[in-house]
N, C-alpha and C positions, 0 to 999 in steps of 0.2 A: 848659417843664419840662426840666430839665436832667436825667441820670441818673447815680449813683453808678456810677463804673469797675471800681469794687470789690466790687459787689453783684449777684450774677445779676436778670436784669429778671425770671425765672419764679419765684425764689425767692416761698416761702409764708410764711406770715406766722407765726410762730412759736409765737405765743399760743393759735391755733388749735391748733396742731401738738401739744403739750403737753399742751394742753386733752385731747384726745381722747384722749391715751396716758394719762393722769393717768385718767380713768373709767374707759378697758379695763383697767388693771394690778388696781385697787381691785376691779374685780366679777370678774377671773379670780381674785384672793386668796380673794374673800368666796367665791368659788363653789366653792373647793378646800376650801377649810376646812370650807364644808355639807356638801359631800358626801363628807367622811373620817366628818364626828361623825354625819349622818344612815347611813351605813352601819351605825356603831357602835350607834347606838341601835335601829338595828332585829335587832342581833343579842340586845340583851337580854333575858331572857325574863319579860317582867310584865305580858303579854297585850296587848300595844302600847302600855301607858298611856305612856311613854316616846318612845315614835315618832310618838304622838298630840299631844302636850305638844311637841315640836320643829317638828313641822309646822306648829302656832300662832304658835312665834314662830320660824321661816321666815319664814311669810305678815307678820308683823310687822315683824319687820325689811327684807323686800322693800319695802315697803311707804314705811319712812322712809327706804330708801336708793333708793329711783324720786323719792319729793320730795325729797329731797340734789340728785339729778342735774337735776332739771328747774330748782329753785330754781338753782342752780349751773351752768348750764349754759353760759357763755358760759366766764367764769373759775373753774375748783372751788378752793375753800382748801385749804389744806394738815388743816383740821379737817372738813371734808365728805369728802377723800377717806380718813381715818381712823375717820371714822362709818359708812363705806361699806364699809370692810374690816373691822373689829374693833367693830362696832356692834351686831351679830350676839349678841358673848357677853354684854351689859350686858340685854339681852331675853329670852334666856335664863334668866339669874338670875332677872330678873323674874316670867317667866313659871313656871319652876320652884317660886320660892321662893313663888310666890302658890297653886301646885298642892298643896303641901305643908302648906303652913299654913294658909292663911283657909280653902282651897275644903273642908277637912274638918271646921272649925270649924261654919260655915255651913248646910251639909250634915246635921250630926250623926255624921257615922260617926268 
């Protein structure tokens, strides 16, 4: 086995390397962004229904962005690490717009 002159023999393998900064960058974004909007929501004042609704889809969105990373875990896409950071608000809506409208249909009130 011959070795490249040009290439350190310790050098890592780059794929790895990327890989790992590509998941840290994506959940230190996702995790700044919760906790500006989870701060803001617990200043609102509507008895927590707000900060109770967020905390649902936290746990939701944590949730498809742990299978993001494990599915993804060797090589993440360019589209898993954007599910992973901004996946967050598309749950939200969700969860909001379903708080809004069906759960008081349903409900009666």
């Amino acid at each position: 086995m011959t070795l490249n002159p040009y290439e350190s023999p310790k050098s890592e393998d780059p794929s790895k390397q990327r890989t790992t900064d590509t998941h840290g960058r994506a959940v230190v974004v996702a995790l700044s962004q919760q906790a500006v909007l989870l701060l803001l929501a617990s200043l609102v004042l509507d008895g927590g229904r707000t900060l109770r609704l967020l905390a649902c889809a936290l746990v939701a969105s944590w949730g498809v962005s742990l299978a993001m990373m494990v599915y993804h875990r060797e090589r993440p896409t360019y589209w898993a690490a954007i599910v992973i950071k901004y996946g967050f608000w598309s749950i939200v809506l969700i969860v909001f717009g379903l708080a809004w409208t069906a759960v008081p249909i349903i409900v009666g009130k």
